[in-house]
C-alpha positions in Angstrom: 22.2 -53.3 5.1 25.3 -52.7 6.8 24.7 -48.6 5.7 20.8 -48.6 7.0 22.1 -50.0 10.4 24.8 -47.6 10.9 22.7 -44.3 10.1 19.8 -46.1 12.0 22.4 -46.6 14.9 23.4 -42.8 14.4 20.5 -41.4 15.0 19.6 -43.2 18.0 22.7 -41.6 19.8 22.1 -38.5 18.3 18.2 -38.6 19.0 18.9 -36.2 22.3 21.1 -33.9 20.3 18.6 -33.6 17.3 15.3 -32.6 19.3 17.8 -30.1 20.9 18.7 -28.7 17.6 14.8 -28.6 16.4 14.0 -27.0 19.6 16.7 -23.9 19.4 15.8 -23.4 16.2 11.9 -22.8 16.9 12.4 -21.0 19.7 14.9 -18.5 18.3 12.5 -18.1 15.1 9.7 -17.7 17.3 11.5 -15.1 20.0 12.8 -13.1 16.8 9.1 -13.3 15.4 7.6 -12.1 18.6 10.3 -8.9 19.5 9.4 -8.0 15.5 5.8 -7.9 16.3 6.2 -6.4 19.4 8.2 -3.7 18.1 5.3 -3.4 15.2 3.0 -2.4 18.0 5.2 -0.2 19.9 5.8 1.7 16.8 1.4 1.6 16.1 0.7 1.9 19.6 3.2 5.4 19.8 2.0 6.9 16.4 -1.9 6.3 17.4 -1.5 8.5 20.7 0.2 11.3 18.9 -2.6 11.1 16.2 -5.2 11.2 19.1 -3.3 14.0 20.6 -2.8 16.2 17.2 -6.9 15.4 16.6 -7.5 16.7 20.3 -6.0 19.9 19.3 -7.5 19.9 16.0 -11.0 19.5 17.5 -10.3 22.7 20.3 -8.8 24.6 17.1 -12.3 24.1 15.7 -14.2 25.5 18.5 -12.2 28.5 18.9 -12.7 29.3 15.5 -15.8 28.2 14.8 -17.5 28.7 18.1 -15.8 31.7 19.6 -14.8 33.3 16.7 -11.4 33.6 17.3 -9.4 32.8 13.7 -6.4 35.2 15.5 -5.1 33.2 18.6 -6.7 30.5 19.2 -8.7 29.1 15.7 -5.9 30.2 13.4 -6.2 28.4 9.8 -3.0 28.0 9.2 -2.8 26.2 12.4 -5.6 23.8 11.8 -3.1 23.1 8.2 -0.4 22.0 10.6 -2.4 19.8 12.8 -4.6 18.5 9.9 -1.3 17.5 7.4 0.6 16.2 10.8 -2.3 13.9 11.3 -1.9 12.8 7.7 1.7 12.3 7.5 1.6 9.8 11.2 -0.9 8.1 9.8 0.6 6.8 6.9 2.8 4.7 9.0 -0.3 3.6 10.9 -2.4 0.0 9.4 -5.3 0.9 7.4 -8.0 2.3 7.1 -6.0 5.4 8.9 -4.1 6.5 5.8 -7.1 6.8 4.1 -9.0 8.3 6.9 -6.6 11.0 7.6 -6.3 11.6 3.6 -9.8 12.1 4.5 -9.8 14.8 6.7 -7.5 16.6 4.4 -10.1 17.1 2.2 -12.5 18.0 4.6 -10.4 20.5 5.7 -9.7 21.7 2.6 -12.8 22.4 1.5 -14.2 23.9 4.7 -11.9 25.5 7.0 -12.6 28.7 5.5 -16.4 29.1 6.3 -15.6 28.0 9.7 -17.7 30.3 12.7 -20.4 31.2 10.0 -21.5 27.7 8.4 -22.6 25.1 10.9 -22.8 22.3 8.3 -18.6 23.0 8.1 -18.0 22.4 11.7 -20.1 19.5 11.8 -17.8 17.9 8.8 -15.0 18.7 10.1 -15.9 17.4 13.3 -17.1 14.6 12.0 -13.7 13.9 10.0 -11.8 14.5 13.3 -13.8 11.8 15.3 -14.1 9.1 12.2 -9.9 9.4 12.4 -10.0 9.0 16.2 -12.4 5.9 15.9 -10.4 3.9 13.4 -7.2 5.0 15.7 -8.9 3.8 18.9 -10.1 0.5 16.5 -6.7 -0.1 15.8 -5.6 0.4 19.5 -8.2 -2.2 20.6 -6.9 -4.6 18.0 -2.9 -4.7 18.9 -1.6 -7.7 20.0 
């Protein structure tokens, strides 16, 4: 009895000091939890514009060469590599579905840079790989927390 009473006795003088303790600890693992996520989205948020950037360039890349017929200045190929593989490579640190997505537009590229500014049917895929990226990278914008 005599043990019951004292711990019971305890803890009603420590009562103040114990909710103090419950309370730091929360709020630390919740301040740690949120500067982690908010350094998640700082990291998603700066990747996303670069890959919106790289695809901007991508896409005028693809009109010069396709559209004005300039595969010299302006619509080089091995250009279009760069952008296309930089896209790929920032997106793999990016949430899904952009891996895949940019992995993509590899492919696309691959298989149809080289009939660019005489087969329509390659600008449109490329073009249509290009904005599919920059929809599931403005998606993934929208969604941050």
């Amino acid at each position: 009895m005599k043990l019951s009473e004292s711990l019971k006795s305890q803890l009603q003088r420590n009562f103040v000091a114990l909710v103090s303790i419950v309370i730091a600890v929360s709020s630390l693992s919740y301040n740690t939890w949120r500067n982690e996520k908010t350094e998640d989205n700082r990291n998603q948020r700066l990747a996303s514009l670069q890959v919106i950037l790289k695809l901007g360039e991508l896409q005028e890349l693809v009109f010069h060469s396709h559209y004005d017929r300039d595969e010299v200045d302006k619509g080089a190929p091995r250009t279009g590599w760069a952008l296309v593989l930089t896209v790929r490579d920032l997106a793999q640190v990016l949430e899904a579905p952009l891996p895949e997505s940019a992995a993509n537009l590899v492919t696309v590229w691959g298989e149809r840079w080289n009939d660019l500014g005489e087969v329509q049917r390659s600008a449109d895929a490329i073009l249509e790989g290009i904005e599919s990226v920059r929809d599931d990278t403005l998606g993934l914008l929208r969604d941050l927390d």
